[in-house]
N, C-alpha and C positions, 0 to 999 in steps of 0.2 A: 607501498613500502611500509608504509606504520602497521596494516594488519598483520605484514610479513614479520616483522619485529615483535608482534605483541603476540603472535601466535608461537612463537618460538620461546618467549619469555613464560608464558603459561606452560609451556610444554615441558620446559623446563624446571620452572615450578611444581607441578604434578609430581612429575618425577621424584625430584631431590623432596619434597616434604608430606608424600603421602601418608608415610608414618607419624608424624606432626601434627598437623592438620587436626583439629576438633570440631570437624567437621562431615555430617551426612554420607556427603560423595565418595569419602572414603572408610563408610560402615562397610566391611563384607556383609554382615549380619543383614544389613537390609538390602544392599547391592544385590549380593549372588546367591539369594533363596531360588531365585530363578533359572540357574544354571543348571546346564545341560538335562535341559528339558525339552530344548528344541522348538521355542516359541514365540511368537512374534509379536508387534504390535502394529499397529496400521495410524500412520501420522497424516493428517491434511490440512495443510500450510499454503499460506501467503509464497508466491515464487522469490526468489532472493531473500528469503528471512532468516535465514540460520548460517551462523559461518558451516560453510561445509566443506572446508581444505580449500578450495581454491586460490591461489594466488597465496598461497605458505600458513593459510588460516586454521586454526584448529575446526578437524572432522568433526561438529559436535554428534551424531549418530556412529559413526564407527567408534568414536570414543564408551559413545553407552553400549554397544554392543559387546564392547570389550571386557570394558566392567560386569555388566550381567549376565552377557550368554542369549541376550534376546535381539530377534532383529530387527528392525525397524522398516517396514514397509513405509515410503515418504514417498506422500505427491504431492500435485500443489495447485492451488487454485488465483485464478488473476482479480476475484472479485466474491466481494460477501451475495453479492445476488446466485451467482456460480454454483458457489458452494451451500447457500440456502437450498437449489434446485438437486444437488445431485444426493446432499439430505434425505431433502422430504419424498424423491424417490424412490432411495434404495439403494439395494444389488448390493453395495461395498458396504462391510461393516469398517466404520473407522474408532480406533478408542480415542483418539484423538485430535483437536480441531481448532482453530486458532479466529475466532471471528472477532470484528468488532462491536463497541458498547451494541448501537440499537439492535444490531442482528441479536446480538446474546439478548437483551429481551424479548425479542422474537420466537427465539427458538426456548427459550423458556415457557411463555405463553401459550407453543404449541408441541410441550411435552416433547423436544427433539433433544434434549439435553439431561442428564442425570446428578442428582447432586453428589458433589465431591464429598470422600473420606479424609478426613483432612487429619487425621490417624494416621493414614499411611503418604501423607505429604509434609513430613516434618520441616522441610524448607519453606514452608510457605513465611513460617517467621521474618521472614527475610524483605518480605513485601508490606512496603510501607504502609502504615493506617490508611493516611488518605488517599490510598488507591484499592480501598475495602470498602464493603458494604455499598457501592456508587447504584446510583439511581436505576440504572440498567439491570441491576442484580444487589437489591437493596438487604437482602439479608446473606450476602457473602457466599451462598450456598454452592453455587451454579459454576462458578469459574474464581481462576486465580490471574491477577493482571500480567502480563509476559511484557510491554512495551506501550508507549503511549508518544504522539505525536502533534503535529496540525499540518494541513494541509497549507499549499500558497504557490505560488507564480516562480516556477525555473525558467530561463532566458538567457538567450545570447547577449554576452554584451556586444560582440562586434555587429551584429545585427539587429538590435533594438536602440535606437537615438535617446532612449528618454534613462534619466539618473535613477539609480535605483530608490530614493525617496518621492518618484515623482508617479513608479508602476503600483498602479492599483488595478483592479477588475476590470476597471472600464479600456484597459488595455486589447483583451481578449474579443471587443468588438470594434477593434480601430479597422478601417478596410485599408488603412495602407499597407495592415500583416495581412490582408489576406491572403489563402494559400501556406502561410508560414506558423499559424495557429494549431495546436496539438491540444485535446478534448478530452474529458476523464470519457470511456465507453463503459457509464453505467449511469442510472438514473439516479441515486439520491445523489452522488456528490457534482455529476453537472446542473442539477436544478439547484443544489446548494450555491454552487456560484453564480445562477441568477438571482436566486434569493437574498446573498450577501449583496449582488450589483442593484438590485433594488430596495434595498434595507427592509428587506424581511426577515422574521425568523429560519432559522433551518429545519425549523419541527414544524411551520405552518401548514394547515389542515383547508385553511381557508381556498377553496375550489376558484375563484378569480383574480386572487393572487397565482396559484400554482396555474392558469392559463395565461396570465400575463408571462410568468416564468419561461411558458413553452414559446409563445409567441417570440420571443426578446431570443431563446435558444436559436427557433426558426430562423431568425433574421441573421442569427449568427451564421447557419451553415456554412452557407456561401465564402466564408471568411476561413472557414476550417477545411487542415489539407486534411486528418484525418479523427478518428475516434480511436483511440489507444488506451492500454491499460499497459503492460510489462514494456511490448514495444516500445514505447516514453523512452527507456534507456538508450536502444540503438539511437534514433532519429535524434534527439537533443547529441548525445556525444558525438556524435556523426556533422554534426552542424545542421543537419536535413530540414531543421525548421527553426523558428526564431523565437518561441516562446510556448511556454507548455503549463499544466495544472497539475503537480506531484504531490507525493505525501516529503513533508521535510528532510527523514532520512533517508528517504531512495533518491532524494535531489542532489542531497550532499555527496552522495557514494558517483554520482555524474559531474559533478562538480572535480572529486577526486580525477577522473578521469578524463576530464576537458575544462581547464582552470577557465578557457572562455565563458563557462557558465555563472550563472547568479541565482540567488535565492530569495525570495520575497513574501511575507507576512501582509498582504492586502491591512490597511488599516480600517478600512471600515466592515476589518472583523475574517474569522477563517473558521474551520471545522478544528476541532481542538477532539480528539480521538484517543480510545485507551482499544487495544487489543489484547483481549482474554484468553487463556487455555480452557478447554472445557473437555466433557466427555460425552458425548453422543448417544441418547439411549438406548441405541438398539448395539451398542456396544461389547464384543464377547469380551472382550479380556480387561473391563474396568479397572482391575488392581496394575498391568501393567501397564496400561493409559496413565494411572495416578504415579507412578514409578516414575516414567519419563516424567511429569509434570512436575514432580521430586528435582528429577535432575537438570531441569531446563532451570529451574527457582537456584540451585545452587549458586552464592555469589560467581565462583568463578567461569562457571559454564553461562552465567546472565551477565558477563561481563565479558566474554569472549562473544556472544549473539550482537551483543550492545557494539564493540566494535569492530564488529564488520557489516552489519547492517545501516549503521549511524543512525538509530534510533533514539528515543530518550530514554530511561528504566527507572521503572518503578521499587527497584530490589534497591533498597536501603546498606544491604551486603556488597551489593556491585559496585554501589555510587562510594564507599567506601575505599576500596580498592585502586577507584580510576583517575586516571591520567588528571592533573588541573587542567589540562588544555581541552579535555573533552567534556568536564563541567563548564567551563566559560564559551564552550561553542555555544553564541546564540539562534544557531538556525538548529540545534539538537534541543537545546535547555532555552527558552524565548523569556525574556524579562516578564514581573508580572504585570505589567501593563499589557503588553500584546496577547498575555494571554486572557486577562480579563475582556477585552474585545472578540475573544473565540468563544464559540459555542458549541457545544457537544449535543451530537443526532441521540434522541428519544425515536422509540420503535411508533411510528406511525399508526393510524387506524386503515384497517382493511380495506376501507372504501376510498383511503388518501394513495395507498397502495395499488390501488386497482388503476385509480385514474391518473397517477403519476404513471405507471406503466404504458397504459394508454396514449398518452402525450408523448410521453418519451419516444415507442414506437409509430407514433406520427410524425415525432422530427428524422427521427432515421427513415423513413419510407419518404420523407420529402426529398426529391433527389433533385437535390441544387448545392451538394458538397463541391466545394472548389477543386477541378481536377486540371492538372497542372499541363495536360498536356493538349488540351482546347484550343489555345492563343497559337501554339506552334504549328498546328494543325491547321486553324483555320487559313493561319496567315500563308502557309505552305499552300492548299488549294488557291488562296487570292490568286500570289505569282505563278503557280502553273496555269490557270483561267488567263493573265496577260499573258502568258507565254504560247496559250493556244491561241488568244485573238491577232495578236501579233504578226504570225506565222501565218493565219488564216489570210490576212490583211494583204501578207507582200503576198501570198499566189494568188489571192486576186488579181492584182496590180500584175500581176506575169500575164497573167491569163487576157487582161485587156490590152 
């Protein structure tokens, strides 16, 4: 209902003060250079990251298309590993791409990425200093920040006994959830929660820590109903499991949607995360890549992303604008104490890469994942086995 409301209050807004506005989004001069030219651009995003109409939200893509006459080709990917792969591949040119920090130094390092005109992104003003120049992309060149988060522990409260100041990591291998345990399905951010459960770094290199990591995963299997990335949505709303590892705004938007749930900041620390727009070298239409990355930076189009996504934002323009009740959300905006306990992923060395890989795909080839329907099964063979001795038993007895 609140997207419903605030997407109709933008809408209306647009409207009634386009001519007002001293503001970008409503330059035609930069807008509609691009019209009726018949031209597109090609978008590769995070799944559920853009309000896109549903549920009364503002279209942000039909919206730009309106405006400039260009269209927006959008798909979407479940994971920065995903969309590293179908990069370094090929076949689709995409101008646009939404990864986060360590991938963006990644794909810096291996020339996947072009640096931005920021000539033709006059919104960028918009984004706060201290979400510029970051370690990832230390001279600003590469990408412009779009959202930033931390990851941590969504759960049933009707199905989890423990207080929410009592759930930490060490929850994720309790066997009494076994079966009811929900897995990030990608390798840095489930070793990162071994890594937080053993107080290690999340950037660790060191080769016997990151096997201690797999080992302590390993032992988890068993305890896990499955590996999920988007899926997390259904199964948590659904009740289908009892505790899961999200990023904070996609928890919250679950939350929206089954108030049973909760949201939890592990205190002995979490992944503290910034996701960047960027453009793709092998890019054909760079200027309308930087166009949308224009209009995505617009406070009020980064303030229409911000809620409906329930992200945090970095646009100083947006934060501006919004609601007090969406600054004091602490699972959106976390005090700085819990964020000083977070750490943010540095892009790994190739060889930390290779053998996290490695491990990783030794725990999923271990097959001792909890499968729910073994116990029903087996118990069902038990009683049909008495049921055939039984039967066995009296025609004997007839028989003598």
């Amino acid at each position: 209902m609140k997207k419903k409301i605030f997407a109709i209050f933008i809408l209306i807004a647009i409207a009634a003060n386009a001519q007002t506005f001293n503001l970008s989004v409503f330059d035609t001069n930069y807008y509609h250079k691009y019209k009726g030219q018949n031209l597109s651009v090609n978008v590769y995003n995070w799944g559920e990251y853009i309000s896109d109409g549903s549920d009364g939200s503002l279209d942000v893509n039909k919206l730009f298309e309106e405006l400039t006459g260009v269209k927006v080709n959008y798909s979407t990917f479940a994971s920065n590993e995903e969309m590293y792969v179908k990069l370094k591949v090929g076949g689709i040119q995409y101008d646009v791409i939404i990864p986060s920090d360590y991938m963006i130094e990644r794909l810096i390092r291996e020339n996947l990425v072009r640096k931005l005109n920021y000539n033709n992104i006059p919104a960028h003003t918009n984004i706060a200093n201290r979400f510029k120049n970051l370690p990832f992309d230390p001279t600003g060149e590469y990408s412009l920040a779009y959202t930033w988060g931390v990851t941590g522990i969504i759960y049933n409260k009707t199905l989890v006994s423990e207080n929410a100041d009592e759930i930490d990591w060490k929850i994720l291998f309790d066997k009494k959830y076994q079966g009811q345990i929900l897995m990030y399905y990608n390798p840095r951010d489930a070793f990162g929660i071994a890594q937080a459960y053993l107080g290690y770094s999340l950037n660790t290199t060191n080769e016997s820590e990151l096997r201690e990591c797999a080992k302590l995963l390993k032992t988890q299997k068993p305890l896990v109903q499955s590996y999920v990335m988007d899926e997390m949505y259904d199964k948590m709303e659904a009740g289908e499991a009892a505790i899961g590892v999200y990023y904070a705004g996609d928890s919250l938007t679950m939350i929206d949607n089954n108030p049973d749930l909760n949201f939890v900041i592990p205190k002995k620390g979490a992944n503290l995360f910034v996701d960047s727009i960027c453009i793709p070298a092998s890019s054909g239409a760079p200027e309308l890549g930087e166009m949308y990355i224009n209009f995505l930076s617009e406070p009020e189009i980064a303030l229409a992303n911000i809620e409906f996504i329930n992200y945090a934002s970095p646009n100083d323009g947006a934060i501006a604008i919004m609601s007090t009740e969406t600054k004091n959300n602490k699972i959106i905006y976390p005090d700085q104490e819990t964020l000083d306990n977070c750490e943010v992923y540095i892009t790994l060395p190739d060889e930390t890469n290779i053998l996290m890989e490695d491990l990783w795909n030794e725990i999923l080839s271990n097959d001792t994942t909890y499968k729910g329907w073994v116990i029903p099964v087996a118990l069902g063979v038990i009683v049909l086995l008495c049921v055939v001795i039984i039967v066995l038993k009296k025609m004997k007895r007839r028989e003598n």
